[in-house]
N, C-alpha and C positions, 0 to 999 in steps of 0.2 A: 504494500500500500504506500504509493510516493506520493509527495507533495502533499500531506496533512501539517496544518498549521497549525501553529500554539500559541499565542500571543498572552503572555506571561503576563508583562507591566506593561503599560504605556503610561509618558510622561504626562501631565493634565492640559487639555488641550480636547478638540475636536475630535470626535469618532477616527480614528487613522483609515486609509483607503488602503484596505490588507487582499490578498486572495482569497473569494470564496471559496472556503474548508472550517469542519468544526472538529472539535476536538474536547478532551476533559474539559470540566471547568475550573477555572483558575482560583487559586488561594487567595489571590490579592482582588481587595476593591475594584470596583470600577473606579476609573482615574476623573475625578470631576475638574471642573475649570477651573480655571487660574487666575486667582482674584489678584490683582492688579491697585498700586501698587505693593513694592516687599514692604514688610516692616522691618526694621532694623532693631537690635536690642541695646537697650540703655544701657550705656557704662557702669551702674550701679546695680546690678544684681540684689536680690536676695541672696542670704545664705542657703549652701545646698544641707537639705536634711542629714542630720547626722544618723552613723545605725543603719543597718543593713535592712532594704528593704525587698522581702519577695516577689520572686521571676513570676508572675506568672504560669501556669500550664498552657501551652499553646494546645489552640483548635484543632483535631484532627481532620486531616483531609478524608471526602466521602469520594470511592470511586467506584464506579459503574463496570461493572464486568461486562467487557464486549466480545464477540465469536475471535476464537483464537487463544483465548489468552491461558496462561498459565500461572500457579502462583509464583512458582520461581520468574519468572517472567512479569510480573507484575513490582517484585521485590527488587529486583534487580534496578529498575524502569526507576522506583522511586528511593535507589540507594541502600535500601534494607535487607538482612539478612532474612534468609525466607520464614525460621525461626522465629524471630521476632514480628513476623506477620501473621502468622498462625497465632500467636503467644495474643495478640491485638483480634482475632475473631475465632474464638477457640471454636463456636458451632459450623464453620466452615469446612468442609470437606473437599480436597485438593483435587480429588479423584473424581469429582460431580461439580465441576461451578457453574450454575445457572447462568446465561446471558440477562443480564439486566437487575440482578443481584449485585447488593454496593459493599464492598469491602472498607473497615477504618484504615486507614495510612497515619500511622503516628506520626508525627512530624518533630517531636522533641528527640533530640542526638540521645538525649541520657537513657532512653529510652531502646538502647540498644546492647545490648548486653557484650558481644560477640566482637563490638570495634574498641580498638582502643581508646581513648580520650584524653591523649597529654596534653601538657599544656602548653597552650601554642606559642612557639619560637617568638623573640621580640622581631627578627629578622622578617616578619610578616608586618610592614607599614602601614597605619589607619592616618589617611589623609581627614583633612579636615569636613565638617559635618555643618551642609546648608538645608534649611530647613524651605520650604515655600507654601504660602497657605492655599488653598482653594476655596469655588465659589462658595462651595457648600459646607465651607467650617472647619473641613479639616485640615490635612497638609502631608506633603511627599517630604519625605527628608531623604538627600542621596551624600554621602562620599566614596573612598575607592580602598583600595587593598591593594599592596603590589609583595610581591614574593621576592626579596631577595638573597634568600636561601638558593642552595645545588638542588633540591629535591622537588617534585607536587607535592601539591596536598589539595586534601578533596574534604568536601562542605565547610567551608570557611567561613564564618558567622561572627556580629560583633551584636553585643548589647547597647545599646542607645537609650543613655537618659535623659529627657528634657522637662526643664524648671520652666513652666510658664506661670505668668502674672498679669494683672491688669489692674489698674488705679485704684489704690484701696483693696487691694485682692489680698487672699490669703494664697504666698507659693504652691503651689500645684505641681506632685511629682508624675510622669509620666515616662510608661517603658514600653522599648519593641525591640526587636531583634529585627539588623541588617542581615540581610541574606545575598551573597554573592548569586550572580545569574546564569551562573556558570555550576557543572556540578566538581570542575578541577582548576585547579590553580596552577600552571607550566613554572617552573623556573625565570624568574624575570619578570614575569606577567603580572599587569595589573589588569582588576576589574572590579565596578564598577557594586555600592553596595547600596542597600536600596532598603528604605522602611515606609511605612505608612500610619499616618495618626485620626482615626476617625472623630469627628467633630464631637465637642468641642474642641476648638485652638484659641489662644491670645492674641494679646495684641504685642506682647513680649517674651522674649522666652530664650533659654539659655540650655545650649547641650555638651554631654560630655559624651565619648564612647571607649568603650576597650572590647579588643578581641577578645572572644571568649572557648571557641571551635576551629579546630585545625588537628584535620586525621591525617598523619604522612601516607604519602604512597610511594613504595620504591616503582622501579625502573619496571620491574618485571610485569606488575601488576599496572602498571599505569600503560603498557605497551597492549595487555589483552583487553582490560577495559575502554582506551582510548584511543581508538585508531588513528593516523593523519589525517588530516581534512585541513585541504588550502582554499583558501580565497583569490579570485582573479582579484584585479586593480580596481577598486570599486570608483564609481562616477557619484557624483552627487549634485541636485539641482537644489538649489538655500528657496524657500518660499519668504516672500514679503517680511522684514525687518528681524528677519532668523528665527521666528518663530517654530517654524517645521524644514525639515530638509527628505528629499529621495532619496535614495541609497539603492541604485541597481549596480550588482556584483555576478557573480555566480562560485559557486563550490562544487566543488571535486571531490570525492572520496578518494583515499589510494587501496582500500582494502576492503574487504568486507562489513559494513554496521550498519547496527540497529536503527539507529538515528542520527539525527543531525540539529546542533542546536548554534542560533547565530546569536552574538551579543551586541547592541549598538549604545553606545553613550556618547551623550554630547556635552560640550564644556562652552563656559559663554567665556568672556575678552577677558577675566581673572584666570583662567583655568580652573574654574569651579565645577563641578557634576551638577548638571539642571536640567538633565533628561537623561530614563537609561530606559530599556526594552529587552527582550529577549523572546525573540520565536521558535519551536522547534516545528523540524520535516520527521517524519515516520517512514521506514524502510519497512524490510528490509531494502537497504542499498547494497549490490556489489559491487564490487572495484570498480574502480576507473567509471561509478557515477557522475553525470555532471547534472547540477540542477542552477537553471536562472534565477536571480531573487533580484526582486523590487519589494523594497519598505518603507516604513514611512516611521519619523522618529519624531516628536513633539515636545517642545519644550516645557517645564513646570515653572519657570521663571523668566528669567532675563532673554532675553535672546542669545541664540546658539555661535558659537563663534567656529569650532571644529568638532570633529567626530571621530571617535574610534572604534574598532570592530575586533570582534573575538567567534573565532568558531572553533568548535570543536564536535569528533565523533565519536559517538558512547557505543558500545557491542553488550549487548547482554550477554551475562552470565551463560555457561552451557547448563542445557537441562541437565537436573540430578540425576 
C-alpha cells in the first residue's frame, strides 16, 4: 500500500493542501490559528514553584485494527515491545484480531519494561523554547534537539514547563512533553521538538525544559530498523510574507521498508523553530523506490525565513 499519508503536526495556520489519503488518527490537536500579535514576556517573572511537581500520565493512543495487521506488527509501527502491548490489552488474542477492533498504545516510555532508560547524555542539545498563542486560546510551543554524540538514539523526548500569569494573576504551572518527529536521532542530527498547550494561555509566560528520554541504539540495530532513504534537492515556492512555503522533493529508498517518514521545520530571521510537520508514506516499499512529494509547511508565528528536512526509513521488526 504506497502513498498513505500521515500528517502528524501542522504549524497553526490554514487547513494545509496535502494529498488525498487517510490514515490513523493523530495524537496531536488540531492546529488552530494564529493569533497575531506575539506577546513577549516581562522581564520580571514570578518565582518558579519550588518542590517537585507531578508528570502527569499521558493519554493512551486508540488504534483501529485494519486487514493485515499483526500484533508484532503493530508494536513495532509504534516502537513497542510486543510484550508490552499484550501487557496494555490483556483480553486480546494475537491469533484472532478482529478488523475494526481498537487496541490501547501506551504512549508513556516508563511504560516499557524491556528498553532501557538511561539517562540521557548532556551531548544531546535543547535549543531554546518559543512558545506562540492561537486563535483559540491555546499555543504550539516548538524548539530543537541536535545529537552531538558518535551514536543514535531513538525516542528522544524533553519535558516543558511553562509559568504563565496575567495582571493580578496567581502563577500558573503548566507541563507537556516535547516529542521529536522523528522516531531516531543520526549522529549530528538535529530535529525539531514540538508540544502543544490547550487553552487556557496568558498573556505572559515563562519556560524552562530539560531532556528527559534518550534510548541508545548501536550501529547494528539502527542499520535493520532504519534503512537509507535520500532526499533529491528539494525546491521551495515562500507564499505571501513567509507565512507558508511548498516543498516539492522526492525520496528514494535504497533497500527494503516498511515506511517512510519526512520531517519539515521552519525557522523565521532569529533562527527560531515557528513551524514543524511530519508526514508518513506506508509501504511496503522495495529498493530502489522512488516517491514524489509536495507539502505544504505553515507557520505558528512570525514569518518563515528557511527550512529544513529530515527523512528517514523504518522496517518493521520480522515476525516472531
Amino acid at each position: 500500500m504506497v502513498g498513505v499519508l500521515m500528517v502528524l503536526l501542522v504549524g497553526a495556520c490554514a487547513s494545509p493542501v496535502t494529498p488525498s489519503a487517510t490514515f490513523t488518527s493523530s495524537p496531536w490537536p488540531t492546529p488552530p490559528r494564529y493569533r497575531a500579535p506575539t506577546v513577549t514576556v516581562t522581564p520580571s517573572p514570578p518565582p518558579w514553584p519550588t518542590g517537585t511537581v507531578p508528570w502527569p500520565t499521558p493519554t493512551p493512543l486508540i488504534y483501529t485494527i485494519r486487514e493485515g495487521d499483526t500484533l508484532s506488527g503493530i508494536a513495532a509501527r509504534f516502537g513497542l515491545p510486543v510484550q508490552v502491548l499484550q501487557k496494555a490489552n490483556p483480553l486480546l488474542n494475537p491469533n484472532a484480531m478482529p478488523v475494526g477492533a481498537t487496541l490501547v498504545i501506551p504512549l508513556d516510555p516508563t511504560y516499557m519494561p524491556g528498553l532501557p532508560t538511561p539517562t540521557p547524555p548532556a551531548a544531546l542539545a535543547l535549543g531554546p523554547v518559543d512558545c506562540y498563542p492561537t486563535g483559540e486560546g491555546g499555543a504550539w510551543c516548538f524548539s530543537q534537539v541536535q545529537n552531538l554524540t558518535r551514536r543514535a538514539w531513538l525516542h528522544v523526548a524533553a519535558r516543558l514547563e511553562v509559568l504563565t500569569w496575567g495582571e493580578g494573576a496567581t502563577p500558573s504551572l503548566r507541563q507537556a512533553n516535547m516529542t521529536a518527529l522523528a522516531f531516531h536521532l543520526p549522529p549530528g542530527q538535529i530535529l525539531p521538538l514540538v508540544a502543544y498547550f490547550p487553552p487556557p494561555w496568558s498573556e505572559r509566560w515563562q519556560t524552562r525544559v530539560a531532556l528527559y528520554q534518550a534510548l541508545p541504539l548501536n550501529k547494528k540495530a539502527r542499520a535493520r530498523r532504519f534503512p537509507p532513504v535520500t532526499l533529491e534537492d528539494p525546491a521551495y515556492t515562500w507564499g505571501a510574507g513567509g507565512r507558508w512555503v511548498r516543498i516539492t522533493t522526492a525520496w528514494q529508498t535504497q533497500e527494503d521498508t516498511s515506511w517512510v517518514r519526512l520531517v519539515a521545520w521552519g525557522m523565521d530571521a532569529r533562527g527560531r523553530v515557528a513551524a514543524a510537520r511530519a508526514w508518513t508514506w506506508e509501504g511496503p516499499f522495495p529498493g530502489e523506490t522512488v516517491q514524489d512529494v509536495e507539502v505544504y509547511l505553515y507557520t505558528a508565528g512570525p514569518p518563515l525565513h528557511r527550512v529544513h528536512l529530515f527523512v528517514e526509513g523504518v522496517r518493521l521488526e520480522a515476525e516472531p
